[in-house]
N, C-alpha and C positions, 0 to 999 in steps of 0.2 A: 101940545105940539107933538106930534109924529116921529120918531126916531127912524132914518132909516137904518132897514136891515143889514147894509151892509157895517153901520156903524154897532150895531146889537153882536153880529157877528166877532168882529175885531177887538168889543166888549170880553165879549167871551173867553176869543182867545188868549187874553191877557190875564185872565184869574188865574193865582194860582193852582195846581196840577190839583193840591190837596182841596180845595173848593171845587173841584168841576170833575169829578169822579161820576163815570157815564151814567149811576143808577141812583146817584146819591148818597152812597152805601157809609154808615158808620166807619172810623178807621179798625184797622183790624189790632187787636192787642193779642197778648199772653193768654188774657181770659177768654177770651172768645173766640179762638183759634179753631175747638171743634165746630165753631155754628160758622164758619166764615171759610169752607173748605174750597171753596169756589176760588177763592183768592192764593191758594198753599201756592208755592212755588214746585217747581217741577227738582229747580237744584238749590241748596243751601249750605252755605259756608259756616265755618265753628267760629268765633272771635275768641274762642278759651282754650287756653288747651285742653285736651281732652284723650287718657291714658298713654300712648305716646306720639298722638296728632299735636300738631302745631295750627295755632288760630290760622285760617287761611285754608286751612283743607277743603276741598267740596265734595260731597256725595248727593246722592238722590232721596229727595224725601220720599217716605216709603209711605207715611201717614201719620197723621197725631192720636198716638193712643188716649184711652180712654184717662188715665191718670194724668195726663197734660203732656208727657217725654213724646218726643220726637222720632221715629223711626226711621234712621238715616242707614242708608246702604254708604260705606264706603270704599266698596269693590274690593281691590285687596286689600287696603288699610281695615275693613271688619266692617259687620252690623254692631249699628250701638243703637241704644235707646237713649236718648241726648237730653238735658234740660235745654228747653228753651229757649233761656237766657245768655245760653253759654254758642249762641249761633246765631247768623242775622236772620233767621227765620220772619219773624215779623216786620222787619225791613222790607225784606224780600215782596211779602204780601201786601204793603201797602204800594208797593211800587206797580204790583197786577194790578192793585182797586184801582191805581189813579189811571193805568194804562200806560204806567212808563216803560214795564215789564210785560210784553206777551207771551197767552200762551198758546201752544197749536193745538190743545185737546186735554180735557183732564186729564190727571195726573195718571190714575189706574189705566184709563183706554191710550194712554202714549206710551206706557210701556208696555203693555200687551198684547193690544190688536196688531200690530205689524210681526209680530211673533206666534202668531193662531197659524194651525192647520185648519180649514177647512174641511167638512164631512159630508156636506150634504150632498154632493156628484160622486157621478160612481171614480172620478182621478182626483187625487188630492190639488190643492191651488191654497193662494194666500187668503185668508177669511176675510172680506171688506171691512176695511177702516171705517167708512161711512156708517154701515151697519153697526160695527162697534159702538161708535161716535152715539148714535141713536138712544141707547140702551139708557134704563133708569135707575139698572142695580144690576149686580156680577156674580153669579154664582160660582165659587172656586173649590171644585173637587179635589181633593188629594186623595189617590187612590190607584193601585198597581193592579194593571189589568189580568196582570195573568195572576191574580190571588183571589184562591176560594172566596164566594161572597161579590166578586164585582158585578155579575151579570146582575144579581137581584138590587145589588144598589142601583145600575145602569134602569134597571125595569123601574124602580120605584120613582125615580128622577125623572123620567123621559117625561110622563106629562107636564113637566115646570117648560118644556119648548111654547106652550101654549101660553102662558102665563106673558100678557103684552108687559115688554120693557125690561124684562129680563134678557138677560143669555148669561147659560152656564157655560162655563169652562172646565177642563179635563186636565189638571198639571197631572200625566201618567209618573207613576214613581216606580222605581224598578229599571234595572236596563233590558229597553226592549223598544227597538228601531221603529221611526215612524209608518214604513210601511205596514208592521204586524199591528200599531196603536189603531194604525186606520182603519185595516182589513176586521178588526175589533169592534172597533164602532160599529162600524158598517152592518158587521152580521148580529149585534145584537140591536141593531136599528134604536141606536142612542147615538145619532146624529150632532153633535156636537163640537164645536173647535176642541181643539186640544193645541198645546202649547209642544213647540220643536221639541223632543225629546232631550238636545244636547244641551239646551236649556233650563230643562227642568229641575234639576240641581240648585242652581242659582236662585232661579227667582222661589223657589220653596224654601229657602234659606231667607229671602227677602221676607216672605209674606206669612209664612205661619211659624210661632214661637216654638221655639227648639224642643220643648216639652210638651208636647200637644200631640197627643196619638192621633195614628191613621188605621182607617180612611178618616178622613175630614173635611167638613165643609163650612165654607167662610163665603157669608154674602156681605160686600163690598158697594160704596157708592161707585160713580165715576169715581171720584178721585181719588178711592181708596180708604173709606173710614170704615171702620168695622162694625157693620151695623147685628153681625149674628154668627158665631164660630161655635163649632160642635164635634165630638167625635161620631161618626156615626156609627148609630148604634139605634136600637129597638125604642122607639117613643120619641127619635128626635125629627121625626115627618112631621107631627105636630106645633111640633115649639119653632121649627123652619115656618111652616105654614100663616104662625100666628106671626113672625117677623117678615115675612114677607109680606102681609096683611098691612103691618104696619108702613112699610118702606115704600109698595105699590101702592095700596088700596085692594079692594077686595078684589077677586077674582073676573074678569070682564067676561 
């Protein structure tokens, strides 16, 4: 006998959320948290306290380091690197797999791409989200434009523009106003976003460990997992090249 569709339908809808997850996707745990970043939530709550946070606090997930800790931006409450456990973190994520939780854009391109200068025209404008949106890995420069050594980091970088699925970004460090960042760019034709100036403070505090010399470079998924961090320095065009290898594929 034949079932009709509209009855397969109304089927459907009645399984529960945790059965009818749009890809079929395993639930997301503790363990598997780095392979399931697709899922990380964009904000997540502590259930523990946590130095003088109270369960209930929210901050922005920043990413799952490699040791399993959590990198939670708490604005002015601080950065912490959080166990797990002590947050609804995997809550949160099963709530994206099932679809109870949306989200508008990975993690990294939601906080960044609406914070990009634009390089490419000769006037500055906002850098497309879309285009953001598009990319398959983040290249995040730390590096102060007006210090001996940028132009030749700028030179050695500029052919990764080529490289499909990338885009690098520019956090400029140093005080030194968007119009001289961009007038910068521009003449060393390392066309690039670069991130508002009055911002860069903050999310450098986010995104690279407190002890990690500059210039630096840290290539990023969308959502922010850390697939390659370096100071730059002589020999590390290579070991870039070979982790980008790895993250894109070979050179198109």
């Amino acid at each position: 006998m034949r079932i009709p569709a509209c009855l397969l339908l109304l089927a459907l809808a009645l399984l529960p959320a945790s059965l009818r997850a749009a890809d079929g996707a395993a639930a997301v745990t503790e363990q598997n948290l780095l392979a399931s970043e697709r899922y990380w939530p964009y904000h997540v709550a502590l259930t523990k306290p946590l130095h003088a946070l109270k369960p209930g606090t929210a901050g922005v997930l920043i990413r799952i380091e490699a040791s399993g800790a959590a990198r939670i931006d708490f604005g002015r409450d601080g950065l912490f690197e959080v166990p797990v456990a002590a947050t609804d973190l995997v809550e949160r994520a099963n709530r994206v797999r099932r679809g109870e939780l949306s989200k508008k854009a990975p993690n990294f391109v939601l906080a960044l791409a609406p914070r990009l200068v634009d390089t490419s025209s000769a006037t500055p404008s906002q850098f497309s989200f879309a285009r953001a949106g598009e990319q398959r890995g983040f290249l995040t420069v730390f590096a102060d434009p007006g210090a001996e050594g940028f132009a030749e980091l700028a030179k050695a970088l500029a052919p990764l523009a080529q490289r499909d699925g990338l885009l690098t970004i520019l956090l400029p460090q140093g005080e030194h106003p968007d119009p001289e960042v961009f007038g910068k760019l521009r003449t060393l034709e390392w066309k690039v976003p670069f991130v508002y100036s009055h911002l860069t403070g903050p999310y450098t505090r986010s995104l690279l460990p407190a002890e990690a010399a500059q210039p630096a470079l840290m290539l990023q998924t969308p959502e922010g997992r850390v697939l390659f961090q370096s100071e730059w320095k002589g020999g590390v065009g290579a070991e870039l090249g070979a982790a980008l290898d790895a993250a894109l594929g070979g050179q198109s």
